[in-house]
C-alpha positions in Angstrom: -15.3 -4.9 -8.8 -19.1 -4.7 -8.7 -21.0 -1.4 -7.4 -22.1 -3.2 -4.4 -18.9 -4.4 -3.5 -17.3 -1.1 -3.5 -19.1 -0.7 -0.4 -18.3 -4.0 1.6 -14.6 -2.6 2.3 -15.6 0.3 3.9 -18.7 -1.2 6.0 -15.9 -3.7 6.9 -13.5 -0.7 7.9 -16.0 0.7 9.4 -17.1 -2.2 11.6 -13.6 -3.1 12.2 -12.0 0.8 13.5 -14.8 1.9 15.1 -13.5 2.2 18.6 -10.1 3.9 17.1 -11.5 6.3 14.5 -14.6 7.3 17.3 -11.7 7.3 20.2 -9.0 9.3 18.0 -10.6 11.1 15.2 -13.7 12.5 16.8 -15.1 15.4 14.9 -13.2 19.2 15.9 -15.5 21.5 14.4 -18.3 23.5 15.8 -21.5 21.5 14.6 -23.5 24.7 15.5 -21.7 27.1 13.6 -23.8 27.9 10.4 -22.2 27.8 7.1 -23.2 28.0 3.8 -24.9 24.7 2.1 -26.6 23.6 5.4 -29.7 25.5 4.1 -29.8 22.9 0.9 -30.7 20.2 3.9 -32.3 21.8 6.9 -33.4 18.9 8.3 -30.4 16.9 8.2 -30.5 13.9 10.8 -26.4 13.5 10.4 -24.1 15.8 10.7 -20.4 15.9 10.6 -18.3 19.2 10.6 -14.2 19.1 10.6 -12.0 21.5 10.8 -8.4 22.4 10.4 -5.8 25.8 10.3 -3.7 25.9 7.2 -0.3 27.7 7.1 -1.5 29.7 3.3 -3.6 32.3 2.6 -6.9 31.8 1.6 -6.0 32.6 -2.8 -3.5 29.6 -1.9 -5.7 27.5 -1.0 -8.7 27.8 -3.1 -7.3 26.3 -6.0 -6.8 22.8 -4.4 -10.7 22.3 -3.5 -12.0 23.4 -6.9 -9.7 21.2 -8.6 -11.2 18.1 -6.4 -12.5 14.8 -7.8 -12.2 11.8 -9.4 -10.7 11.8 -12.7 -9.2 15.3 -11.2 -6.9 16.1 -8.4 -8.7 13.6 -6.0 -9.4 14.2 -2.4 -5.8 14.7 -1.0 -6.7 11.6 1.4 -5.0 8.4 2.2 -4.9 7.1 -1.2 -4.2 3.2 0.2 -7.5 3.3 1.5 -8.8 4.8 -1.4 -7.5 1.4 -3.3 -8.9 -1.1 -1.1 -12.4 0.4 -1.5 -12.2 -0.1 -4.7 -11.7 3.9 -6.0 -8.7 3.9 -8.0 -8.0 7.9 -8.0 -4.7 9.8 -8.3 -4.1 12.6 -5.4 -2.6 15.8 -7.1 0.5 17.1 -6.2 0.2 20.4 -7.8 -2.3 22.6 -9.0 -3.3 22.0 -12.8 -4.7 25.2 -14.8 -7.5 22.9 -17.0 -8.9 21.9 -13.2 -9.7 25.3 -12.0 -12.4 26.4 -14.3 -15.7 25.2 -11.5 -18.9 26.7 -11.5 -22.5 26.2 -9.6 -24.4 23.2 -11.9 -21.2 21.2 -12.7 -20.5 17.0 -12.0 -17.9 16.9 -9.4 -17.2 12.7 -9.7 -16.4 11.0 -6.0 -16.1 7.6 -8.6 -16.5 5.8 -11.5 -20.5 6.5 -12.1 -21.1 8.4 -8.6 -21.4 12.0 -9.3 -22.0 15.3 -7.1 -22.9 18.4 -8.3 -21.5 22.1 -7.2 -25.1 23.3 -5.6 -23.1 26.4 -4.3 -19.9 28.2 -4.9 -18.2 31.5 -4.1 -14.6 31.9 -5.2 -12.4 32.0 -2.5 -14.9 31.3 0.2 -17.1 28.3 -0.2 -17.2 24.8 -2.5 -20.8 22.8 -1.6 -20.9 20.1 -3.2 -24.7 18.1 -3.5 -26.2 14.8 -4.3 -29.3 16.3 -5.7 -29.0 16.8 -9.7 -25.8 13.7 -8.8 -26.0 9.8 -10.1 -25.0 6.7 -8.5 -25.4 3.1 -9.4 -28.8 2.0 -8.1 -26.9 -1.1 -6.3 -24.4 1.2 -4.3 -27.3 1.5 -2.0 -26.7 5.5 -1.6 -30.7 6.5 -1.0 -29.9 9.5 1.0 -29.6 13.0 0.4 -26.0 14.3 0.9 -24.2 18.0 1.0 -20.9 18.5 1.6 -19.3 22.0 2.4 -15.8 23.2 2.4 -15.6 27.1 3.8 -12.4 28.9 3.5 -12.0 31.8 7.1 -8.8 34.4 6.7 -7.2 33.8 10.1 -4.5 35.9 9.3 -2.0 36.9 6.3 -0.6 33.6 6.0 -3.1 31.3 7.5 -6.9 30.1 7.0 -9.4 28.0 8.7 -10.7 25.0 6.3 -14.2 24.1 7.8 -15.5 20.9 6.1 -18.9 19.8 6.7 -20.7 16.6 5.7 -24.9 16.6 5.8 -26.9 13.4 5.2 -30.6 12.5 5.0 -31.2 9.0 4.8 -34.0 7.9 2.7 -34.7 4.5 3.9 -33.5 2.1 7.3 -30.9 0.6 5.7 -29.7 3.7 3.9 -29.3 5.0 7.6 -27.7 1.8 8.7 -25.5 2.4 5.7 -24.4 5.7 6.7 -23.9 5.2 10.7 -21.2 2.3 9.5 -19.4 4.0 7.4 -18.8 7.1 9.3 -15.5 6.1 11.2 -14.3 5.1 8.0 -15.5 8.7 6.5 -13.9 10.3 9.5 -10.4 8.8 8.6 -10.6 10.0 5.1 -11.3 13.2 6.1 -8.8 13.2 8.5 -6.5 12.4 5.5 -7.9 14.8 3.6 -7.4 17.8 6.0 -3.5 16.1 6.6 -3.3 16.1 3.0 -4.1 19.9 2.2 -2.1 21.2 5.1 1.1 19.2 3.5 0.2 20.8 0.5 0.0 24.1 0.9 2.1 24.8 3.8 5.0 27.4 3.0 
């Protein structure tokens, strides 16, 4: 599958569960709630924060978003949906020692030749992931800047909040055209992803 097809699935997704995803899976985090990353892009014309309470402790937790990433434990999400847009990643089902070694500066892959980088990280408390210092294919059409946050709250002995937000700055129209059609589908897989993690480490 070419780079630029990768993205006509999800546009078509997007397009096609807009009412559903927009009606169902609206965003449950507080968007005004600071947290660490959105100083990487101030200005940030799109934001999208989600959030979720996880029966584990914060130390249980932790190891499942450093070991994120393609060619790694994946994204926890729907993994179907991961197929038809043409990513072919494994989820992990466990946590794997050689995955847990992260630090600020290193690739974090989403795909085959589309890379983030770890702009910020404090162990135990906050993964941000950025596009700056990243690569994608120049036909993917990705001219935006991008952050994406995941901050670990102790709620209790057993429990945490997961807040996971997602900032964009879009380079050019259609990059922002790009971005506004995709979010529904963006919204499911992070739904996924928060279902995921709460299978997963549940006691």
């Amino acid at each position: 599958m070419s780079d630029r097809s990768r993205w006509i699935v999800p546009i078509a997704l997007g397009a096609a569960g807009v009412a559903y995803v927009n009606g169902r899976l609206r965003p449950r985090g507080d968007a005004a709630e600071p947290l660490p990353g959105d100083e990487l892009l101030p200005d940030a014309e799109i934001v999208e924060t989600h959030e979720t309470v996880l029966q584990a402790p914060v130390a249980d937790v932790w190891p499942w978003l450093v070991q994120m990433g393609y060619g790694r434990g994946g994204f926890y999400s729907f993994d179907a949906l991961e197929r038809l847009a043409g990513v072919s990643i494994s989820n992990a089902d466990a946590i794997h020692p050689a995955w847990q070694n992260l630090t600020e500066g290193d690739p974090v892959d989403l795909a085959e030749n589309t890379t983030l980088v770890v702009a910020r990280l404090e162990s135990d408390r906050f993964l941000v992931l950025s596009s700056k210092g990243g690569r994608a294919p120049a036909a993917a059409g990705m001219d935006f800047d991008f952050t994406w946050a995941f901050v670990l709250t102790s709620t209790g002995l057993h429990s945490c909040r997961l807040t996971v937000r997602e900032r964009y700055v879009p380079q050019t129209p259609a990059a922002r055209r790009m971005v506004w059609a995709v979010r529904p589908v963006a919204r499911l897989m992070s739904h996924g992803m928060l279902h995921g993690l709460r299978r997963r480490t549940r006691g």
